[in-house]
C-alpha positions as CSV (number, residue, x, y, z in Angstrom):
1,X,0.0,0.0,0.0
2,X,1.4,3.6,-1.1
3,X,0.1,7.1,0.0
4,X,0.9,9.4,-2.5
5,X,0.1,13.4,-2.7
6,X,1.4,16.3,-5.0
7,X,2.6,18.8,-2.9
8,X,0.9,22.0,-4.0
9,X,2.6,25.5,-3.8
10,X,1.2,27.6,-1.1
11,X,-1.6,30.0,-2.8
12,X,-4.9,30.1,-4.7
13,X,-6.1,30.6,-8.0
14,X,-5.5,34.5,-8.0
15,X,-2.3,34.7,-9.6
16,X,-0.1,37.9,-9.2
17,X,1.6,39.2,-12.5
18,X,5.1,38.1,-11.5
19,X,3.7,34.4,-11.1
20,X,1.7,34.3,-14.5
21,X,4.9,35.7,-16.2
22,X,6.5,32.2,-14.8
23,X,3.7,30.8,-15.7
24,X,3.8,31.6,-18.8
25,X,7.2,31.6,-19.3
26,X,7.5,27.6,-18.2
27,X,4.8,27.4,-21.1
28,X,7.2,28.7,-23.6
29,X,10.4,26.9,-22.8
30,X,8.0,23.7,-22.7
31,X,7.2,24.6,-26.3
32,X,10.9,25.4,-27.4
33,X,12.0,22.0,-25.7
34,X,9.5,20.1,-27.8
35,X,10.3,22.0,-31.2
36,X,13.8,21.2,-30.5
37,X,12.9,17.5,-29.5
38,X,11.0,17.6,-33.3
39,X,14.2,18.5,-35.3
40,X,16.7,16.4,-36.7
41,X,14.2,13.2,-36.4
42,X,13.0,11.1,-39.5
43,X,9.4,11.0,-39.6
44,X,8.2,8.8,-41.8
45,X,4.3,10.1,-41.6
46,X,3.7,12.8,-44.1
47,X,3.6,16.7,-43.0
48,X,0.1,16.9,-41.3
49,X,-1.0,13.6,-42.0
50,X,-1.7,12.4,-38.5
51,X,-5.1,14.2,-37.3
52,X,-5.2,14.3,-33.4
53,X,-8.6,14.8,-31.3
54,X,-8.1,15.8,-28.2
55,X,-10.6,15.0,-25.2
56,X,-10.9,17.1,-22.4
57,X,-13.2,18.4,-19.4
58,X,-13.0,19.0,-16.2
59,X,-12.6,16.2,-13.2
60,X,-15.5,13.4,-13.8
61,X,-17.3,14.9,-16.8
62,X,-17.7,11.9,-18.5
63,X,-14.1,11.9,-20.9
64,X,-13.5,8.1,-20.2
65,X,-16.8,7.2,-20.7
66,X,-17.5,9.1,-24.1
67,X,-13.6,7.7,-25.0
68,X,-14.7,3.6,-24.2
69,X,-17.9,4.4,-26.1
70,X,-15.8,5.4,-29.3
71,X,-13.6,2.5,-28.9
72,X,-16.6,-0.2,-28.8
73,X,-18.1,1.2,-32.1
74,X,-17.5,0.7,-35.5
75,X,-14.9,3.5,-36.9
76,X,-13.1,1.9,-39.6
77,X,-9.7,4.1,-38.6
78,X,-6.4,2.2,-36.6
79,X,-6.6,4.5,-33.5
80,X,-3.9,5.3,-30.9
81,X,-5.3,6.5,-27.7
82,X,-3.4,8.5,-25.0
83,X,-4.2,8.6,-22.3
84,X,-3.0,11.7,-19.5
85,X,-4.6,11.9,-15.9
86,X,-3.9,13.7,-12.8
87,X,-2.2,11.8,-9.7
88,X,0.3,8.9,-9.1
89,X,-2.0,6.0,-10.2
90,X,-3.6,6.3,-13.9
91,X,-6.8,4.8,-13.0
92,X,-8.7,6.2,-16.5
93,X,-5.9,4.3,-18.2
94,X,-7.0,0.7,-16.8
95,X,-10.6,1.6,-17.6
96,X,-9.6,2.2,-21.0
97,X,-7.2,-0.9,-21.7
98,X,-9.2,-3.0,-21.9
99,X,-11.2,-1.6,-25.1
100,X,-8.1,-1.1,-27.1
101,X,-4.8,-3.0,-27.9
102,X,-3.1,0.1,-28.6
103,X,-3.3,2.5,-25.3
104,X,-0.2,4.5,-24.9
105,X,-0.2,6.2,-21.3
106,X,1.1,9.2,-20.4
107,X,3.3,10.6,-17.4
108,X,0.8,11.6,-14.5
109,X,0.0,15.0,-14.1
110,X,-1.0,17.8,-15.9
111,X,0.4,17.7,-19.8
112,X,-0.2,21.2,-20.6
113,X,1.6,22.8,-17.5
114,X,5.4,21.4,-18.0
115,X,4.3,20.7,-21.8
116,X,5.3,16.6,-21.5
117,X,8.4,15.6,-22.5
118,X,6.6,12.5,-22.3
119,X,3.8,13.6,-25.1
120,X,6.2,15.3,-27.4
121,X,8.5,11.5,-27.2
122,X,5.7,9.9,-27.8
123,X,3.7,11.8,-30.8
124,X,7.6,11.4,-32.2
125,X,7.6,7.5,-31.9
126,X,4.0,7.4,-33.4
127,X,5.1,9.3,-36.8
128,X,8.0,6.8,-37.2
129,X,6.2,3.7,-37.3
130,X,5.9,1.9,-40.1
131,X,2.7,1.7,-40.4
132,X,1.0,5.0,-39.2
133,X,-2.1,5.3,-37.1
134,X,-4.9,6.8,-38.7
135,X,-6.1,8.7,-36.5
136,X,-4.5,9.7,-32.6
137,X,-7.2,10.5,-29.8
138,X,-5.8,12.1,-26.6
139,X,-7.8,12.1,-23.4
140,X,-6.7,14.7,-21.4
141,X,-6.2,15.0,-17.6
142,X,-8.8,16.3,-15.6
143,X,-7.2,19.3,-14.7
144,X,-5.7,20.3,-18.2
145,X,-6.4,23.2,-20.1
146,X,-6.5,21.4,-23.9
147,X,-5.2,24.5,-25.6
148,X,-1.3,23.3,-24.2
149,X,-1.8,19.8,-24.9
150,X,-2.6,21.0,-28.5
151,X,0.1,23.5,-28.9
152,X,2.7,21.1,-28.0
153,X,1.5,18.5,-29.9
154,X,1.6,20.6,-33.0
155,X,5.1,20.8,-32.6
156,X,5.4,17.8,-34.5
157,X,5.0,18.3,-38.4
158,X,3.0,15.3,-38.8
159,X,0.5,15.7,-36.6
160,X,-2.7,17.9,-37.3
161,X,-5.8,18.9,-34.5
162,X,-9.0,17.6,-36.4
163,X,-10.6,19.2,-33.1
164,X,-10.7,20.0,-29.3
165,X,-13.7,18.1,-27.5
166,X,-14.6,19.5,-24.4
167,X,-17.0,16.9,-21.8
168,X,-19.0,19.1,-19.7
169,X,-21.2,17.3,-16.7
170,X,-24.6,18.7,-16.6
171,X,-25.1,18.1,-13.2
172,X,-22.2,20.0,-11.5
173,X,-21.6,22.7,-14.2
174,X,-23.0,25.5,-12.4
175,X,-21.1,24.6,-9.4
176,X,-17.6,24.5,-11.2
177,X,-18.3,27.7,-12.8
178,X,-19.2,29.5,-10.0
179,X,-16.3,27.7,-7.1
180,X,-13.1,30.1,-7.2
181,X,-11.1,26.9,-6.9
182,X,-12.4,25.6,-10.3
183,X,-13.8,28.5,-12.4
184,X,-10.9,29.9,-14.4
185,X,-9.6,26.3,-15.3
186,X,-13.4,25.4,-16.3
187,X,-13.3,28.6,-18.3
188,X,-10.2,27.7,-19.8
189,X,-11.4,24.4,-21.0
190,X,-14.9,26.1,-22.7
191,X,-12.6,28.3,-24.2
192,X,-10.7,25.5,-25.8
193,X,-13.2,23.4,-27.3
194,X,-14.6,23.4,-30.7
195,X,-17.5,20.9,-29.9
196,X,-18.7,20.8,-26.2
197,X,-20.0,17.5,-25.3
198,X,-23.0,18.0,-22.7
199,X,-23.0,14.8,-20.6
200,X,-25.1,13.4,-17.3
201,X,-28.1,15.4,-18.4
202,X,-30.4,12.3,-17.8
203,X,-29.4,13.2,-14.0
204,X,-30.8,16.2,-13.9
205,X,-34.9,17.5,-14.2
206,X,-36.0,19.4,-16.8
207,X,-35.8,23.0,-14.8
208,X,-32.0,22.3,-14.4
209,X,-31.7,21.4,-18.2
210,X,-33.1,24.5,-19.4
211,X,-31.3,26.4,-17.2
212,X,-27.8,24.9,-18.2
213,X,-29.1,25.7,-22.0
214,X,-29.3,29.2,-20.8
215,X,-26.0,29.8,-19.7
216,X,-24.3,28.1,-22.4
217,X,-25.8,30.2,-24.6
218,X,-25.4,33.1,-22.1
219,X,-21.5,32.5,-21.7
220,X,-20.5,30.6,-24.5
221,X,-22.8,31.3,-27.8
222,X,-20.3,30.5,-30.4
223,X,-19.7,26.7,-29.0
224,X,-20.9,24.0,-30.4
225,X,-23.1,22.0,-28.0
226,X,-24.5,17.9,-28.4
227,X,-25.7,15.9,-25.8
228,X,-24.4,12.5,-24.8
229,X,-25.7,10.1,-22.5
230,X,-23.4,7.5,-21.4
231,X,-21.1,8.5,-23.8
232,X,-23.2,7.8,-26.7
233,X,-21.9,10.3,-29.0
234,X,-21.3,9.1,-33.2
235,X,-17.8,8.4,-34.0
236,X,-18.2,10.6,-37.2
237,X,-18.9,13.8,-34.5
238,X,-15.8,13.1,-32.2
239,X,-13.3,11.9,-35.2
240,X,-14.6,14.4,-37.9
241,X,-15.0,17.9,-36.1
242,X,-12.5,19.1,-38.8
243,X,-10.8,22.5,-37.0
244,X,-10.2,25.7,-39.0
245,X,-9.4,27.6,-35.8
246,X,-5.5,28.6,-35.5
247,X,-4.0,27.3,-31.9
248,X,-2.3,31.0,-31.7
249,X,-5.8,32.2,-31.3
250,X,-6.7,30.0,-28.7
251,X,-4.5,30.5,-25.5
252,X,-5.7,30.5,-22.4
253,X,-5.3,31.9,-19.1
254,X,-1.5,30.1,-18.0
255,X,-2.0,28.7,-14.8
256,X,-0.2,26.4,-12.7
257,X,-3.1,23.7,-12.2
258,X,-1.2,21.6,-9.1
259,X,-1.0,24.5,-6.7
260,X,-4.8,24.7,-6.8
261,X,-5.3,20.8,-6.6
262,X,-3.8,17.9,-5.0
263,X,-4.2,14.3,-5.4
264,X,-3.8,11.1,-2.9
265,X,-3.5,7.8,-4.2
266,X,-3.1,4.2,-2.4
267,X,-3.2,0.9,-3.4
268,X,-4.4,-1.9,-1.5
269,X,-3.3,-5.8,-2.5
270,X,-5.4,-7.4,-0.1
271,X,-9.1,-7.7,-0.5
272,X,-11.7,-5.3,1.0
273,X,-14.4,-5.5,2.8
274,X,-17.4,-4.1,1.0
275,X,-19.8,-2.5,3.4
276,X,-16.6,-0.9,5.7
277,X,-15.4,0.6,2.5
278,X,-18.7,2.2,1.9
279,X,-18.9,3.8,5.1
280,X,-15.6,5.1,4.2
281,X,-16.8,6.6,0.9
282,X,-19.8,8.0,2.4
283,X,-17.4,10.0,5.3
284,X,-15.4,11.7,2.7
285,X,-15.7,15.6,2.9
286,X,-18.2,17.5,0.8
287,X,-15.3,19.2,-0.7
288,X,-13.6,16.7,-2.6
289,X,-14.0,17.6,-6.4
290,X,-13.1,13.6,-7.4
291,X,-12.3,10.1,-6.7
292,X,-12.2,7.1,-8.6
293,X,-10.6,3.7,-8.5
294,X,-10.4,0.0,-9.2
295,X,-11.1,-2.3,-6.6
296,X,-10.6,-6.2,-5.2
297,X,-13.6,-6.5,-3.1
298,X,-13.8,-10.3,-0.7
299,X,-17.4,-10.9,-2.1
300,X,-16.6,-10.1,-5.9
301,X,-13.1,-11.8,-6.1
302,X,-12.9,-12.5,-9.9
303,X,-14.0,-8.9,-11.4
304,X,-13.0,-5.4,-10.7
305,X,-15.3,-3.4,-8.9
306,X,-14.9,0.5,-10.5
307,X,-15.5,2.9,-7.9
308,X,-16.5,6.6,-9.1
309,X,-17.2,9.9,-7.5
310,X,-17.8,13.1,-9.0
311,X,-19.1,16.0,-6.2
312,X,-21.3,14.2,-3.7
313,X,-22.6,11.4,-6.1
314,X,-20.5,7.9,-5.9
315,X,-21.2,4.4,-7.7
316,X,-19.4,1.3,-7.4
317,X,-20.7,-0.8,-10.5
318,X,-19.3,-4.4,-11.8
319,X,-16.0,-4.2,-14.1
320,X,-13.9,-6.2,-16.4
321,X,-12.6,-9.8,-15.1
322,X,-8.8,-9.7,-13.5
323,X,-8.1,-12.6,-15.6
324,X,-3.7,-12.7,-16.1
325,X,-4.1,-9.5,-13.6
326,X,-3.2,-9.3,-9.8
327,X,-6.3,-8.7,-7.7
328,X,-5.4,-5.1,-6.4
329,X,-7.3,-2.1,-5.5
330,X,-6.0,1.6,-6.4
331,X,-7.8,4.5,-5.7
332,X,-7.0,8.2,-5.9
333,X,-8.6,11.4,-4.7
334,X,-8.4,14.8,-5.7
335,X,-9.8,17.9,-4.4
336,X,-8.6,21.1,-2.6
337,X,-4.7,21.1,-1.2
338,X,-4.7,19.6,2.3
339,X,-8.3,18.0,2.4
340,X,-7.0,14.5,2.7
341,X,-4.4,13.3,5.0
342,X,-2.4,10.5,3.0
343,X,-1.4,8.4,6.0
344,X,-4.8,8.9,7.6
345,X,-6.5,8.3,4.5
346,X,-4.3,4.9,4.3
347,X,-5.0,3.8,7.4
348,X,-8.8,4.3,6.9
349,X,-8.5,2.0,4.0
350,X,-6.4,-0.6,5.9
351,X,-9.1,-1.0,8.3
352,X,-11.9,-2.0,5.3
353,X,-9.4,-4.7,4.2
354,X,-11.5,-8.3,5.1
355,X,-11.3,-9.5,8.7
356,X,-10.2,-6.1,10.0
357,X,-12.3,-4.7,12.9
358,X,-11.1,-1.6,13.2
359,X,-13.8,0.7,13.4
360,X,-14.0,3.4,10.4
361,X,-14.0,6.2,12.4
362,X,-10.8,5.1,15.1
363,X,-8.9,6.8,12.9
């Protein structure tokens, strides 16, 4: 079992103009490292021949959902999928695997910050291959403004954006507009996209629906909007949005994403107990923004259980078989620097682990 948190800076979202001009500086020697990474190399894909789709939205709007739906439909394209998310343990990575046999992950974190070495190595190996993907789809981390992802990944003379997606939930989008904590990076995202993808609506009534109708065509009236339940969005809209808008146009608000969030992971190897673990889940503060996970429950030993939490709503529904796998539960949680205690929040879990006593609130 590992505890694991990103330290955060000390300070909030309000950034003074000496820290954006780091800010935005680190941006720009990001962008030089990867142009210099690009030359010299032998790509074998032609100049812009590699169309990229990037998918992004805020923590738990839906992205690896609307990303497994793609994957189980018919396309016709050999797709490479990335896959970037926030914190030590890529959890949106195993729930992806197993719908693809070509799943590239990324280094944790946020892409678009420290512009990814990691992502510009990467889009480099893809253009060399012999035989080129026809399409790369990039699902971005949580807590990434897509505009960086995209302006690194243009870098490389191969690839071209066929279009920013943005996943937007339905049910928590007035509340991540209007938290400090969250609103400039939700901004940021809107801003990016060139198709917003409306998603949970089927959770809300039809009051709330018409309100979040009016403020995206209050705040945001040039977007694009569809609908999506469960994901079920047409390939031809997510693979075909075919851009005309110029990345230099584009930019956001730089910001430094992990002094504003923080992330604890663990990973359990023994089995837990189901009903201690769900008294654990339901004890978590109001305040977390996120938490998500694959679990090894005692009473459902052969499949994952997948364990999701976006605001104060959480689900743990049946997942894939472990088959070749070890049996392991990894969880991480994300919300507002200093929430969670990593060693408290580890020992909470040790105490769910089957034929443990330990009462859930000892701790």
């Amino acid at each position: 079992m590992t505890p694991d948190a990103k330290t955060p800076q000390q300070g909030g979202l309000a950034a003074d103009p000496y820290t954006t001009a780091q800010e935005a500086q680190q941006a720009l020697s990001g962008m030089v490292f990867a142009a210099l990474k690009n030359r010299g190399r032998k790509i074998r894909a032609p100049e812009r021949s590699l169309p990229l789709t990037i998918i992004g939205g805020f923590l738990g709007s839906g992205k690896t959902t609307l990303l497994n739906h793609l994957l189980t439909e018919p396309h016709g394209r050999r797709l490479v999928v990335l896959v970037n998310d926030f914190g030590r343990i890529n959890i949106d990575a195993a729930l992806v695997a197993s719908q693809t046999d070509d799943m590239i992950t990324l280094t944790n974190g946020c892409a678009c910050c420290a512009v990814s070495a990691d992502l510009t190595n990467t889009l480099i190996e893809l253009a060399e291959r012999d035989v080129a993907p026809e399409t790369i789809v990039l699902e971005a981390s949580g807590i990434a403004d897509p505009t960086g992802i995209a302006q690194t990944a243009l870098t490389n003379q191969a690839v071209h954006l066929d279009g920013i997606l943005v996943a937007i939930d339905a049910e928590t989008l007035h509340e991540r507009a209007e938290n400090p904590l969250t609103s400039r990076l939700f901004g940021n995202q809107i801003a990016a996209a060139d198709l917003i993808v409306l998603t949970k609506v089927d959770l809300i009534d039809e009051a709330q629906q018409a309100l979040t109708w009016e403020w995206l065509a209050t705040h945001h009236p040039d977007k694009s909007v569809v609908e999506a339940i469960g994901g079920d969005i047409p390939p031809e809209v997510v693979l075909r949005v075919n851009t005309t808008r110029g990345m230099q146009t584009a930019a956001g608000d730089p910001e430094d994403h992990a002094r504003a969030f923080e992330s604890v992971s663990v990973t359990i190897d023994d089995p837990l107990e189901r009903d201690h673990l769900h008294a654990f889940f339901n004890s978590l503060p109001k305040a977390l923004l996120r938490a998500k996970g694959v679990l090894h429950l005692v009473d459902t030993t052969t499949h994952r259980t997948i364990y999701q939490r976006v605001g104060a709503r959480w689900s743990c529904t049946p997942g894939q078989p472990w088959e070749d796998e070890r049996p392991r539960s990894s969880l991480v949680f994300i919300g507002p620097p200093g929430l969670l205690d990593p060693t408290t929040t580890r020992v909470r879990l040790e105490a769910c682990v089957a034929g443990r006593n330990a009462a859930m609130d000892s701790a």
